[in-house]
C-alpha positions in Angstrom: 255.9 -155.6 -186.3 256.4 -155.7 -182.3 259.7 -155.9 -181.2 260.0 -159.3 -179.3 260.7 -158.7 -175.4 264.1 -160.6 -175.6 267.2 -161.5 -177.4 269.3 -164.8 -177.4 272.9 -165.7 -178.2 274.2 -169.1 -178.4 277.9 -169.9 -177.7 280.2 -172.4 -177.0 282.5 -172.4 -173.6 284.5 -175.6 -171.8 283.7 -177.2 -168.8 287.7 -179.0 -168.5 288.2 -180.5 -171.3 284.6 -180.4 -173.2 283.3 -177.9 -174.8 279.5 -176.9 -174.2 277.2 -174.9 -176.0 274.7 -172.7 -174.3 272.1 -169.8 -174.8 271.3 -166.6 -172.8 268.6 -165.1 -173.2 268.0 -161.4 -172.4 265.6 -158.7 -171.7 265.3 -156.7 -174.7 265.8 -153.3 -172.5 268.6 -155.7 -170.6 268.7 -157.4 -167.1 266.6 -155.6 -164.0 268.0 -158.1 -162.0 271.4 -158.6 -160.5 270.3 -162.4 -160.3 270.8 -164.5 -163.3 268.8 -167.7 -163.9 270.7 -170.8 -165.0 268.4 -173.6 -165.8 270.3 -176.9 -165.5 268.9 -179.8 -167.5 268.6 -183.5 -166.2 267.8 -186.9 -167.3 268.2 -187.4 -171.2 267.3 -184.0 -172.0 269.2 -181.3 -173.7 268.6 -177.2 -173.6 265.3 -176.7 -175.5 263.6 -179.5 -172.6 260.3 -181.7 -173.1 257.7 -179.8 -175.0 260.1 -176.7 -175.3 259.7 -175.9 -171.7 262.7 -174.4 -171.2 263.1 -172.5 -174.2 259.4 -170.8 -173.5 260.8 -170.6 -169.7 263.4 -168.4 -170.6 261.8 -166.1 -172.7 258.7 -165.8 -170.2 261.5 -164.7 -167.4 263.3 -162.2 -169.8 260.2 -160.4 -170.5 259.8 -160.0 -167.2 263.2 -158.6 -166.4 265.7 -161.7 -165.5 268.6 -162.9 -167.6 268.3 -167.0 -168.4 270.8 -169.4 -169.5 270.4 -172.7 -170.4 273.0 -175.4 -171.8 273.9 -178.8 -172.6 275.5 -180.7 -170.2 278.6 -182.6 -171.2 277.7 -185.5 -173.4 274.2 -184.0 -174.2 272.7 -182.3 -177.5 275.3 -180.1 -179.3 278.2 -180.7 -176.1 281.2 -182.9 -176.4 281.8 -185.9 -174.5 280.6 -189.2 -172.9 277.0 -188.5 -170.7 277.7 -188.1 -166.7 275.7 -188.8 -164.4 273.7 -186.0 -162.4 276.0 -187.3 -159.2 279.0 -185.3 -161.6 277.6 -182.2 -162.7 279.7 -179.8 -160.5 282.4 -179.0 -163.2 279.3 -178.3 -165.8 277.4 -176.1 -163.7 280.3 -174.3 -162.0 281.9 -174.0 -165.6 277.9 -172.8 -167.0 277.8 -170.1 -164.1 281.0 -169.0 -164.9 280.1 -168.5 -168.7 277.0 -166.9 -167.8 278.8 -164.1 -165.6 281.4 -163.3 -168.5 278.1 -163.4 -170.9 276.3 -161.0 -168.5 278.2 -158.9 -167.0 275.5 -157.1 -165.4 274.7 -160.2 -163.2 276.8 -160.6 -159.9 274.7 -164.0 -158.6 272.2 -166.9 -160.1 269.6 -168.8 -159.5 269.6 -172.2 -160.2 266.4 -173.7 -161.9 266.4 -177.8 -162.3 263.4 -180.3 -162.9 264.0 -184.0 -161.8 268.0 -184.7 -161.2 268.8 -181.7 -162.0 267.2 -180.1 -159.1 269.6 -183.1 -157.2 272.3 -181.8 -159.5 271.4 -178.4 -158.0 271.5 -179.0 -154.4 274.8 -181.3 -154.5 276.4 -177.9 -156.2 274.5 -175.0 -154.9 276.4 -174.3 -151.0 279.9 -174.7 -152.6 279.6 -171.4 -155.2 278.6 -168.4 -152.9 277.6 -167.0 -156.5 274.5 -169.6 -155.9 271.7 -167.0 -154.5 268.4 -169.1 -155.1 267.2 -172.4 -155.9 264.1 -173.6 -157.7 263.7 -177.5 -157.7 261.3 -178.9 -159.2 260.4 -182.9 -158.7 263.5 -183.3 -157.0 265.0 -187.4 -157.8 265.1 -189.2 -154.7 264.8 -192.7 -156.8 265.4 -195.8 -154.8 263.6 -199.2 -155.4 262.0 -199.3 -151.5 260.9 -195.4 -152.2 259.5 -196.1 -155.2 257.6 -199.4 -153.7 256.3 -197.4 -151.1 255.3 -194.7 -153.1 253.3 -197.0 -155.3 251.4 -198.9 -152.1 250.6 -195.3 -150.7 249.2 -193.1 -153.8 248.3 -195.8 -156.5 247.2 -198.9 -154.5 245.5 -196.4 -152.2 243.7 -194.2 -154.5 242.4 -198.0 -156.3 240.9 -198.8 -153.2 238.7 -196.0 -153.3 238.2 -196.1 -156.4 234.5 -197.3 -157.4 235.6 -197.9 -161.1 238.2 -200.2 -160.3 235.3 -202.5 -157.9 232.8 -202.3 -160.9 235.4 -203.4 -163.3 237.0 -206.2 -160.3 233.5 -207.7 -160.2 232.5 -207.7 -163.8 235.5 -209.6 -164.9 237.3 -206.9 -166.3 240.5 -206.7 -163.6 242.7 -209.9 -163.4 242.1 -210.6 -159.9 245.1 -212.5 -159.4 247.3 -210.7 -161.5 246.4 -207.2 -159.6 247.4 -209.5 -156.0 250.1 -210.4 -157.1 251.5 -207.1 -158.6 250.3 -205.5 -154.7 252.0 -208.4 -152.6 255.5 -207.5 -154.8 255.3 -203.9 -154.0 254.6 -204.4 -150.7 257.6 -207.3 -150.1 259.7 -204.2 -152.3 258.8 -201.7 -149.9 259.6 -204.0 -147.0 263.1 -205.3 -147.7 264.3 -202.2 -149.4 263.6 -200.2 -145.7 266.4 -201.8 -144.2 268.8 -201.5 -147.0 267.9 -197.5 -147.3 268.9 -197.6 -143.7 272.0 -198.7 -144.2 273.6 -197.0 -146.9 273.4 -192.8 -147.0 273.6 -192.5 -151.1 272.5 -189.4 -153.2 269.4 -188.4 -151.1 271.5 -188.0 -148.1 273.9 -186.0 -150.0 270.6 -183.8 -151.6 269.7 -183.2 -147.5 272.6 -182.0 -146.5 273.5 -180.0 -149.5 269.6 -178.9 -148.5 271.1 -177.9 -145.0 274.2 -175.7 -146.1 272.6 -173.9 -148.6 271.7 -170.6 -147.1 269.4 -169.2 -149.7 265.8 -169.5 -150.6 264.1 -172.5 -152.1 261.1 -172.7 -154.4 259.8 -175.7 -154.1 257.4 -176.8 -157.2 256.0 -180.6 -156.9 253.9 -182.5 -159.2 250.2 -183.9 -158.2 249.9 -187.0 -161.0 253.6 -187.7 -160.6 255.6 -190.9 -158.3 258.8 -188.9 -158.6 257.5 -185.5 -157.2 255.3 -187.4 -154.4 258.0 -190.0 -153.9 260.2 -187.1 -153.0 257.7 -185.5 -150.6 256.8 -188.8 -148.7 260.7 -189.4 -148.7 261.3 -185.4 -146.7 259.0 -186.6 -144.3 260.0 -189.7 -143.5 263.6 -189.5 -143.5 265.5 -188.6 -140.6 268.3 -186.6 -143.1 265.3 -184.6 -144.2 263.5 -183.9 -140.8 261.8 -180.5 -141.0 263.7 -179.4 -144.3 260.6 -178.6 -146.9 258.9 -176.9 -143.7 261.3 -174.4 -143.6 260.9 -170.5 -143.5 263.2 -169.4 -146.6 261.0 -172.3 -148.7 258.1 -171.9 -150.3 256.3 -175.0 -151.2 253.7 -175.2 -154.2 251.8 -178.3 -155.5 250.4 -178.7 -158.4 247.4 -181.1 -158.0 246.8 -182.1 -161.5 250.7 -181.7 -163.4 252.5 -184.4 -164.3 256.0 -184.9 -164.3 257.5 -182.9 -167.2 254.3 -180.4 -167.0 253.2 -181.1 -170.5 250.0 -179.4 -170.9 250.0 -175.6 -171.4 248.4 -174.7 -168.1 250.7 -176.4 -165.9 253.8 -175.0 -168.4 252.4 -171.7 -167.7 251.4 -171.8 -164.3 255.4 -172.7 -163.4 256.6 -169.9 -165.1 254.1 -167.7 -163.5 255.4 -169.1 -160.4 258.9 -169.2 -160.9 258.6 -165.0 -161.9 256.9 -164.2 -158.8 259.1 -165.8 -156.4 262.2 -164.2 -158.3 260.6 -160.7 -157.8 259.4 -161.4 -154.1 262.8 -162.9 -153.2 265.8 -161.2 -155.3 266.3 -157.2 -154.8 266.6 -155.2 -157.7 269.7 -153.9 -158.4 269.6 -149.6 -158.1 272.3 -149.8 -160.9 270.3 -152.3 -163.5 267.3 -150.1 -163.9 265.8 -150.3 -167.5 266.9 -148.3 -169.9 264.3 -145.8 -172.0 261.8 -146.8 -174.0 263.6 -146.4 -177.0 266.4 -148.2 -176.0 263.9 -151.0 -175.5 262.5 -151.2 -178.7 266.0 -150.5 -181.0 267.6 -153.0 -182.4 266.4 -156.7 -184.0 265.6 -159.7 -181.2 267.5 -163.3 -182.1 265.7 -166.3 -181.3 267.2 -169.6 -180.9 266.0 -172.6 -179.8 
């Protein structure tokens, strides 16, 4: 049988007063990397993540060198206490990095991976923890109700217009005329009255900018094609004043992928963010002189653990 390329340990460690359960998992010849990954989760997801992307994201960056971890946040899965909000994940990702370390010694900094709010989560927390080398954000949240309105008018009305389908089907019958109208006139009265308020009030995305700003490391930047969140986030970068020239930066790299949607659920797209996320760890983060692999044999010794 071929040994498996990596090993994983779950564990339980406390973020204040709640105790959180996480997994590392390992290169089966141990880290080449002095940069671990932590994958923080968002939205109403737990460690494993929508069609087991996480778990199969670790395991596709240990057997290429890097040491993962991924956890529950407080109030989620296996972890004790009541949900937070991603506005309040410092304490879990501060207390998940410093688990991580004592787990892996050999790791001295992390990368933090995070789809959705989690990749807000991520840049709220990443420039206060020097520890914090890299980020990789995926679909970054930027929710708000004119965004979302505005959004809409620009990549679904827009892409009806054009579309032949929808004229053939608006002509024999088969669209409610005035139901489609009316559902355009409320996004665009949305997208107009909610400029003004987005104005006026700085909230999270404001916050996500400047944590952007003082963040001195470099950003992977991974946005979905068939998704409002991912483009809703890119039309909000370049057309908010917080945001001015942020994605266009040299330390990020920017990749779209035309076709994913937003929690990458086909194979291909699964794949092709892992492939991604490898590469840019090995272009950006230096290998260690003092985490080389061990021998061949000590590769293969010993029996893998897998754990979802």
């Amino acid at each position: 049988m071929t040994p498996q390329a990596f090993e994983e340990v779950a564990f339980r460690f406390d973020a204040g007063a709640e105790s959180l359960v996480g997994v590392v998992t390992l290169p089966a010849a141990g880290p080449s990397s002095s940069v671990g990954v932590l994958v923080v989760v968002g939205g109403p997801q737990y460690r494993v993540g929508s069609h087991r992307q996480f778990v199969l994201l670790a395991r596709h960056l240990a057997a290429r060198g890097h040491a993962v971890m991924r956890f529950d946040c407080t109030g989620m899965g296996d972890s004790t206490g009541p949900e937070q909000p991603f506005t309040a994940r410092d304490g879990d990702i501060r207390a998940a990095i410093d688990a991580f370390v004592a787990q892996v010694p050999a790791i001295t900094g992390v990368a933090i991976w995070g789809l959705c709010d989690a990749a807000s989560a991520a840049l709220f927390y990443a420039p206060t923890d020097g520890r914090v080398r890299q980020l990789v954000l995926l679909n970054p949240w930027v929710r708000s109700d004119a965004g979302l309105a505005r959004t809409h008018l620009k990549h679904y009305y827009g892409s009806r217009l054009a579309d032949r389908v929808f004229w053939g089907n608006l002509l024999r019958g088969k669209v409610g005329v005035l139901r489609a109208l009316k559902g355009f006139f409320a996004t665009l009265v949305a997208a107009r009255s909610g400029a003004q308020k987005d104005e006026e009030s700085l909230g999270f995305q404001a916050r996500m900018a400047r944590g952007w700003k003082r963040f001195g490391g470099d950003i992977l930047l991974i946005c979905s094609g068939d998704d409002l969140t991912g483009r809703e986030f890119v039309d909000h970068a370049a057309r908010d004043g917080e945001w001015t020239g942020l994605t266009l930066q040299a330390r990020v790299e920017r990749c779209d992928l035309a076709e994913a949607d937003h929690t990458f659920s086909r194979a291909e797209w699964r794949d092709r963010v892992a492939q991604l996320t490898a590469d840019w760890l090995d272009d950006r983060v230096a290998k260690s002189p003092t985490l080389r692999r061990r021998s061949d044999q000590d590769a293969t010794s010993g029996d893998a653990r897998a754990i979802a």
